[in-house]
C-alpha positions as CSV (number, residue, x, y, z in Angstrom):
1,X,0.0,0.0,0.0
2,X,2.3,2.6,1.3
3,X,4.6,1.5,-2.4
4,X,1.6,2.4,-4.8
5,X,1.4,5.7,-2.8
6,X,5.1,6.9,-3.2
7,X,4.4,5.5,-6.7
8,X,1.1,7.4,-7.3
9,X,3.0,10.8,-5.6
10,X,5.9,10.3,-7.8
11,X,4.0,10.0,-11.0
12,X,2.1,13.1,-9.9
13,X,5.6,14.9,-9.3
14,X,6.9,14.1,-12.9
15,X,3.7,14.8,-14.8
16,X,3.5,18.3,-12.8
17,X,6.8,19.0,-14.2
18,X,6.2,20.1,-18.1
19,X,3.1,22.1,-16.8
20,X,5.4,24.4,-13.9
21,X,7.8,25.0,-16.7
22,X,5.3,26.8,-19.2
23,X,4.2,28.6,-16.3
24,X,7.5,30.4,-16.2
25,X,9.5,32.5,-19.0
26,X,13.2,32.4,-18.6
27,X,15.2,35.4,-19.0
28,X,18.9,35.5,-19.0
29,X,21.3,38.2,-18.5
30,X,25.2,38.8,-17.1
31,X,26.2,41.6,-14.9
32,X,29.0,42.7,-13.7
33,X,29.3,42.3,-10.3
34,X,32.9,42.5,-10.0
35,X,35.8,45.0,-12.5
36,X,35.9,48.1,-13.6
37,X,32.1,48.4,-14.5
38,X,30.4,46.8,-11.6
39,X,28.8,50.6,-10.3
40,X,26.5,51.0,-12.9
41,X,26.0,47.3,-14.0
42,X,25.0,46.5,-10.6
43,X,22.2,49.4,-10.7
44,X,21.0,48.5,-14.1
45,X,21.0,44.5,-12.7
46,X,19.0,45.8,-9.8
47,X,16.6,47.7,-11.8
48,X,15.8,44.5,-13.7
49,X,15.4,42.1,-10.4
50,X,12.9,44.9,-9.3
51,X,10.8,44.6,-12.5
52,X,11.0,40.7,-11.9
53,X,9.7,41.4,-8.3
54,X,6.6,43.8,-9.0
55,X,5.7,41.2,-11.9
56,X,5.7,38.3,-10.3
57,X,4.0,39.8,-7.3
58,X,1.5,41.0,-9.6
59,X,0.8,37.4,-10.5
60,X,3.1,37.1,-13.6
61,X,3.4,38.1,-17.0
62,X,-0.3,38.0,-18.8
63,X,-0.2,35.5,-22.0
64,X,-3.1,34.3,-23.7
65,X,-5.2,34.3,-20.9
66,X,-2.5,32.7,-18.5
67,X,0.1,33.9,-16.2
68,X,3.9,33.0,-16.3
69,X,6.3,34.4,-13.8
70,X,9.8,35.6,-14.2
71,X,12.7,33.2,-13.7
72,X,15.6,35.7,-14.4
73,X,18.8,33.7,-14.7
74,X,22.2,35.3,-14.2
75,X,25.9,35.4,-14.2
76,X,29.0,37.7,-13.3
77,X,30.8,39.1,-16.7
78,X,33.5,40.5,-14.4
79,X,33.3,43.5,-17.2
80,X,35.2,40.6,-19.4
81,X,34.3,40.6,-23.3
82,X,35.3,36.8,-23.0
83,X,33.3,36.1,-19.8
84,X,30.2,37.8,-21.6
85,X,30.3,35.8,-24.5
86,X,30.8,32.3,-23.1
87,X,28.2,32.9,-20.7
88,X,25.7,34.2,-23.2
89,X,26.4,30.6,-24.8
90,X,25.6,29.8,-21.4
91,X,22.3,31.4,-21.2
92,X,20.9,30.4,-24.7
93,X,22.3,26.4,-24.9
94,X,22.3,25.2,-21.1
95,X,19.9,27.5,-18.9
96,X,17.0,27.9,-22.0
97,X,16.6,31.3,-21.9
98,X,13.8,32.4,-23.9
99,X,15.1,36.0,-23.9
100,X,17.9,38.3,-23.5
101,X,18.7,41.3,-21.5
102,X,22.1,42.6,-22.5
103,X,25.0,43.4,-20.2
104,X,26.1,47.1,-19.3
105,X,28.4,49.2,-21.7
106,X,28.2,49.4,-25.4
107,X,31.3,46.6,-25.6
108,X,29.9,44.0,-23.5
109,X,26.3,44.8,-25.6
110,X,28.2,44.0,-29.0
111,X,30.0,40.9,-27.5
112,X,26.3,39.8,-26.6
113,X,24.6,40.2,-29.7
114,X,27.0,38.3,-31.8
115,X,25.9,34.9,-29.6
116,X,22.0,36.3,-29.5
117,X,21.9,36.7,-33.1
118,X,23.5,33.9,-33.9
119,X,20.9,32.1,-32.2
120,X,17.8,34.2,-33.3
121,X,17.2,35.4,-29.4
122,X,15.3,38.5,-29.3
123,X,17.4,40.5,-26.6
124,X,16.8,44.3,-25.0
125,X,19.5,46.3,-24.5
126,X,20.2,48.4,-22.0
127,X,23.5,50.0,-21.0
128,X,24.6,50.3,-24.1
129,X,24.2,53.7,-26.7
130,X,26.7,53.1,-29.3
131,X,24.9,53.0,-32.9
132,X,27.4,50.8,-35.1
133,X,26.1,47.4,-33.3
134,X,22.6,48.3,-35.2
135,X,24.2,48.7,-38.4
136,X,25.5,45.2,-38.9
137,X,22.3,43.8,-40.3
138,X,20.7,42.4,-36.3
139,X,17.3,41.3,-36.8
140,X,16.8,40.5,-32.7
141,X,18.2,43.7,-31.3
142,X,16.3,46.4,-29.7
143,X,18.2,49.1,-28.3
144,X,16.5,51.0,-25.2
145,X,19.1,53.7,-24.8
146,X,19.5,56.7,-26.7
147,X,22.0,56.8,-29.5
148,X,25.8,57.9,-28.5
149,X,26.0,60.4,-31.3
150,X,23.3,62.4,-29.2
151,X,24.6,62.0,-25.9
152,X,26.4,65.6,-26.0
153,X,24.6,67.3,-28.0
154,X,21.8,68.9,-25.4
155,X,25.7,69.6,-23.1
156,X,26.7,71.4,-26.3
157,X,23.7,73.8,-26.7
158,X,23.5,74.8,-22.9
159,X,26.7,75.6,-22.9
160,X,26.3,77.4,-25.9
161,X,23.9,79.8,-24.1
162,X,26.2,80.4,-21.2
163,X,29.4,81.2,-23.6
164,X,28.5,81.6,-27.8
165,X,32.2,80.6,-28.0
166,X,33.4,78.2,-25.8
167,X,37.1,77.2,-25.6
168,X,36.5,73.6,-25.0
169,X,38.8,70.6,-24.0
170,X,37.7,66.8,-25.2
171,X,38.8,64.7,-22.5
172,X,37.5,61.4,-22.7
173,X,38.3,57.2,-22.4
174,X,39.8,55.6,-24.8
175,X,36.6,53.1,-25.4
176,X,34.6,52.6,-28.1
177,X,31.7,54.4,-26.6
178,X,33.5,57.4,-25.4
179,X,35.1,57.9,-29.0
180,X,32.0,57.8,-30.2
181,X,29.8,60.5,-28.1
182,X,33.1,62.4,-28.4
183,X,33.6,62.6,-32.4
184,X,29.9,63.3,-32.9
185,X,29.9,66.4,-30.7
186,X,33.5,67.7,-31.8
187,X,32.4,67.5,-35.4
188,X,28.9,69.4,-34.2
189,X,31.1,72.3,-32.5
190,X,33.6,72.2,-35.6
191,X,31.0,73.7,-37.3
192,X,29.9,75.6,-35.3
193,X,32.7,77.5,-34.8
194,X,33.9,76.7,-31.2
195,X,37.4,76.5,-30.6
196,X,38.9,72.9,-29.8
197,X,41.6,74.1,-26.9
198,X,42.5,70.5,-26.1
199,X,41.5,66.8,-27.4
200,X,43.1,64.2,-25.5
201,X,42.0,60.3,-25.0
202,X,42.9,58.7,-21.3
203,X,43.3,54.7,-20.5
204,X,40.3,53.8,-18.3
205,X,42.4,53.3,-15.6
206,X,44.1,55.9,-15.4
207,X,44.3,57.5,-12.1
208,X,46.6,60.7,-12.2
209,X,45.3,63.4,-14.3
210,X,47.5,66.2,-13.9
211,X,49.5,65.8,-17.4
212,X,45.7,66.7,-19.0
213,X,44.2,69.1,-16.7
214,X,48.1,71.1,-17.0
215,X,47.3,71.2,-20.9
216,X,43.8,72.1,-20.6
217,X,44.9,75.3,-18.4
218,X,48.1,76.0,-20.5
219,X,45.7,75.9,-23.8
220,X,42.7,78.4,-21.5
221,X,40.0,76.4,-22.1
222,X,37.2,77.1,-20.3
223,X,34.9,74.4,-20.8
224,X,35.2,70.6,-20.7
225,X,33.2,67.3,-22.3
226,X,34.1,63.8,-22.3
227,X,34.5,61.4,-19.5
228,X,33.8,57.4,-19.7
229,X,33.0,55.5,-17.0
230,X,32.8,55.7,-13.2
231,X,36.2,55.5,-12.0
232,X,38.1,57.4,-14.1
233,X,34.9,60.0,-14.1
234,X,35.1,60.2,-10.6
235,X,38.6,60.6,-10.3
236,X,38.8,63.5,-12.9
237,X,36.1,65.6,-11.1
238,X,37.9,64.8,-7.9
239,X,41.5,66.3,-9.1
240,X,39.7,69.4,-11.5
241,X,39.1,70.8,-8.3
242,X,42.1,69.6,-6.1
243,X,44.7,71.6,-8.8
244,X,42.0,74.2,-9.2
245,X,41.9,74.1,-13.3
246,X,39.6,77.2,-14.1
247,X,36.9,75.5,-16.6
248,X,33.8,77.1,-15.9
249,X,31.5,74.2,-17.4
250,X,32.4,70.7,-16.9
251,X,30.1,68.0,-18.4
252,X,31.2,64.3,-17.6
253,X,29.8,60.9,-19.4
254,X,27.9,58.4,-17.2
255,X,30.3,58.9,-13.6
256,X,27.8,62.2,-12.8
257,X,24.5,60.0,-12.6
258,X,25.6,57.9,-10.1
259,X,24.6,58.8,-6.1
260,X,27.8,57.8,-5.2
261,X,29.1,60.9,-7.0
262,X,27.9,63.1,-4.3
263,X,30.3,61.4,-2.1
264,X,33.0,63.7,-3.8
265,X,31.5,66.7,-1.6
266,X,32.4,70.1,-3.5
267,X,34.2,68.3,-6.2
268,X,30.7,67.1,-7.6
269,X,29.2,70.8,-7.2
270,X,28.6,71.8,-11.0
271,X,29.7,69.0,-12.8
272,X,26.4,67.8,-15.1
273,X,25.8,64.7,-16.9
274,X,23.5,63.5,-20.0
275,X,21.0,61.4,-18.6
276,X,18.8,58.8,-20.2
277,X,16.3,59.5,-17.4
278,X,15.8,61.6,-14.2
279,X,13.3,60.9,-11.4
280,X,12.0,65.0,-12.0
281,X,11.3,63.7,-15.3
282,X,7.3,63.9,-16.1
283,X,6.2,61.4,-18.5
284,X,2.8,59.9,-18.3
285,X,3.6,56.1,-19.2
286,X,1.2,54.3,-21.1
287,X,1.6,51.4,-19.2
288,X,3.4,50.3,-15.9
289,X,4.5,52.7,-12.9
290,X,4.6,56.3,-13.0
291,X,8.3,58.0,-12.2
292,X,7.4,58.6,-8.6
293,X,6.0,54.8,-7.5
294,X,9.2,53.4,-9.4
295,X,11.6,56.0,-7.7
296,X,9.8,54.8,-4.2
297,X,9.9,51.1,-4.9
298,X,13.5,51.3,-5.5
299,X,14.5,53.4,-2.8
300,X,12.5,51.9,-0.4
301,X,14.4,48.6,-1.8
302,X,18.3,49.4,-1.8
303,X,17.9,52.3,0.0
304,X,19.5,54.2,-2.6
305,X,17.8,56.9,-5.2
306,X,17.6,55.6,-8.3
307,X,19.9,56.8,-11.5
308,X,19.5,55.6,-14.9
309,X,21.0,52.7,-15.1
310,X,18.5,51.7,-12.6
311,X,15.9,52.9,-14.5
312,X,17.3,51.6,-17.9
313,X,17.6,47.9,-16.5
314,X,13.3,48.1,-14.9
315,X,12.2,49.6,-18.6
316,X,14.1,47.0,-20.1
317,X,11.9,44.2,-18.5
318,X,8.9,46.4,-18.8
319,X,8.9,46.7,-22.7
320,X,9.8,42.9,-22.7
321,X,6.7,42.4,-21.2
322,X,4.4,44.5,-22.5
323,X,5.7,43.0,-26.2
324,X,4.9,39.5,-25.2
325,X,1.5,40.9,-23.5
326,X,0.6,42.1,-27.1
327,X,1.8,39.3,-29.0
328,X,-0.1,37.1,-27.0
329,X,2.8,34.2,-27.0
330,X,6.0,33.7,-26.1
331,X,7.3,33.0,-29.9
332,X,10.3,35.1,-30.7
333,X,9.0,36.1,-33.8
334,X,5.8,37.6,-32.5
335,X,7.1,38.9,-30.3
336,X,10.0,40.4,-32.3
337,X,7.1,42.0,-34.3
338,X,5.8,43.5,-31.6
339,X,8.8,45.4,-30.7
340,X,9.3,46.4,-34.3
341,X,5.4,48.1,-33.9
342,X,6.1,49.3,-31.1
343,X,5.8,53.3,-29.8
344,X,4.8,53.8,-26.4
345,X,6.1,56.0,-23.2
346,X,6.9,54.6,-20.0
347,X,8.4,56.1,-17.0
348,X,11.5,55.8,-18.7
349,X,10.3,58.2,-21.6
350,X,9.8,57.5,-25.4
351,X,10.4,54.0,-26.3
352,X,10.5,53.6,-30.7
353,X,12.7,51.1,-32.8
354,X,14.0,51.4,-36.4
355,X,13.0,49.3,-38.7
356,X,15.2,50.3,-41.6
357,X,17.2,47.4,-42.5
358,X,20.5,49.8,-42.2
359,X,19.8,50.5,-38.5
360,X,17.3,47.9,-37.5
361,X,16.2,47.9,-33.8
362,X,18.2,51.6,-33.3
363,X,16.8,53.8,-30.6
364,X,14.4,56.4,-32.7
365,X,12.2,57.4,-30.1
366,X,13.8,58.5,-26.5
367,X,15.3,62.1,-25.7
368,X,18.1,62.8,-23.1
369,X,18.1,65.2,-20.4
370,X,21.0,67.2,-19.0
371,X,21.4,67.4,-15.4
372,X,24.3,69.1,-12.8
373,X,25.1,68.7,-9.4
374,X,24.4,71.8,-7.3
375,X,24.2,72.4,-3.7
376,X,20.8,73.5,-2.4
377,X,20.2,74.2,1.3
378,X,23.7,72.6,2.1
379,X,23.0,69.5,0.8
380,X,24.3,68.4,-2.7
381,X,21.2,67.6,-5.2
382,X,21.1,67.0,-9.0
383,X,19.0,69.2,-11.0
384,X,17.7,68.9,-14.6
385,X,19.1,71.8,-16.5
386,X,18.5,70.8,-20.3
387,X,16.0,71.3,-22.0
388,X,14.4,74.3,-20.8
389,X,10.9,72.3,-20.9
390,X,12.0,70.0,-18.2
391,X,14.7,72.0,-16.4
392,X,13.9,71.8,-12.5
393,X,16.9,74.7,-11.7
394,X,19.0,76.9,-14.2
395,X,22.6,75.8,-15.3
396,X,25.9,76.6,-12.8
397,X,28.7,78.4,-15.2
């Protein structure tokens, strides 16, 4: 008797199996939770595990009149090209991920796509703006971020206001997506006249940069773009104001949007960064949370404002989502064709994809904001300064 129960139990076990797994879609992803990129890639990796959390608390991703939670699976990239494409091998041939979420930084993201593509995996990237990765013929990319060859350009025209002829220094990495933002705005003030006082490239390690800032003061500029990443963004900011270099408008990639920055103290005060997304921002999403509840959620999570990264990584997941809500399945294809159709706003702004063939799954849609560290009441606060229609305080200079 008590055999034909364990046998009964175990049959029941094995045939609830195949239905548990169609209850759940897969999504796979690398982070990089340790090297030189783990800051941001561990606030866009947080962003997603909150969208996983509100939808699965919700009662899962809608599909054809069932629900399917989130299983998000994993792995450290250690900010490794290598690492990211083994493990996106990983992901697609051993854990069955349905769908992709790409890594941080625009060289991890093309390191991903050559494994999604090659597998026909629809993936959403986030973390990653540089444009040539959607001009290699990807059918399965979607690109969330706006385009690198905008990122300056709204820095450009407020500083413009503040000084019709700027003196500027380029200071920047010496990474693919630095290189980029940089040429596209160098060749924009070319044109229009400013004067290029300085144009120098920096390892991303680097950690002294007194050779640069003593050429940016011999050759008088007075303002300076570039930057890369966190570190090395940080660590400029920090020793502008240690040696005292008199730029009066400094406008650093990516490091600026980070809380941590404030930790800097007066070094931050003035420094502004282009921004995918800012909690002042006021869009009215057509779907999903409003700017404010995700802002709350998070905090109230990590305990920690968000930046956006974090809000890059949540909108990621959220247009995921809402694509296989209107497909109505979990087939790539459909799905795939729902993204191409797709023009909504969500907290995160604008989301559109190209569907030229030249460009496909470029980021058509989303606008950037400006924003600069300022001190207010004693306390150091970021404020949107660009464009005037969603500037919260007027530029420092």
């Amino acid at each position: 008797m008590r055999k034909a129960f364990y046998l009964l139990a175990a049959s029941m076990l094995f045939a609830a199996s195949p239905a548990f797994a169609q209850d759940t879609i897969t999504i796979g992803f690398t982070a990089s939770q340790t090297g030189a990129l783990n800051n941001d890639s561990t606030a866009q990796m947080r962003g997603i595990e909150l969208w996983r959390d509100d939808v699965n608390g919700k009662g899962g991703i809608k599909v054809g009149g069932k629900s399917y939670n989130i299983k998000l699976v994993t792995y450290d990239d250690e900010s490794q090209n290598t690492r990211v494409q083994q493990l996106y091998t990983r992901l697609i041939t051993q854990d069955k991920a349905q769908f992709l979420i790409s890594p941080y930084s625009s060289g991890l993201v093309a390191t991903a796509a050559i494994i999604s593509e090659q597998y026909g995996k629809v993936m959403i990237t986030t973390g990653g703006a540089l444009e040539k990765t959607y001009k290699l013929g990807n059918k399965n990319l979607f690109q969330l971020y706006t385009g690198s060859s905008q990122y300056l350009t709204g820095a450009l025209q407020a500083l413009k206001e503040k000084n019709p002829k700027p003196h500027i220094a380029f200071v920047y990495e010496d990474d693919p997506f630095s290189k980029a933002v940089v040429q596209a705005v160098r060749d924009t003030a070319k044109k229009r006249g400013d004067v290029v006082a300085a144009d120098e490239s920096y390892a991303g390690s680097t950690t002294d940069f007194s050779p640069v800032i003593n050429k940016m003061i011999s050759a008088k500029a007075d303002a300076l773009l570039g930057g890369g990443h966190y570190a090395d963004g940080a660590t400029l900011a920090r020793q502008l104001h240690e040696q005292k270099a008199a730029v009066k408008w400094v406008t650093l990639l990516v490091a600026p949007d980070s809380q941590k920055f404030a930790e800097l103290g007066d070094s931050a005060i003035g420094i502004s960064v282009p921004s995918q997304w800012e909690p002042q921002a006021a869009f009215k999403p057509d779907f999903g949370p409003t700017v404010a509840a995700f802002t709350q959620a998070f905090t109230d999570k990590y305990k920690i404002a968000p930046a956006y990264h974090a809000a890059g990584g949540y909108a990621a997941g959220l247009i995921l989502q809402h694509a296989i809500e209107k497909a109505g399945s979990t087939d790539p294809v459909q799905v795939a064709a729902q993204l191409n159709a797709m023009d909504v706003t969500t907290f995160f702004g604008r989301t559109k994809f190209s569907n030229d063939s030249k460009e496909h799954g470029l980021q058509v849609g989303h606008d950037m904001v400006l924003a600069q560290w300022q001190k207010k009441d004693g306390k150091l606060v970021k404020e949107v300064i660009w464009p005037k229609a969603a500037k919260t305080a007027d530029a420092l200079y």
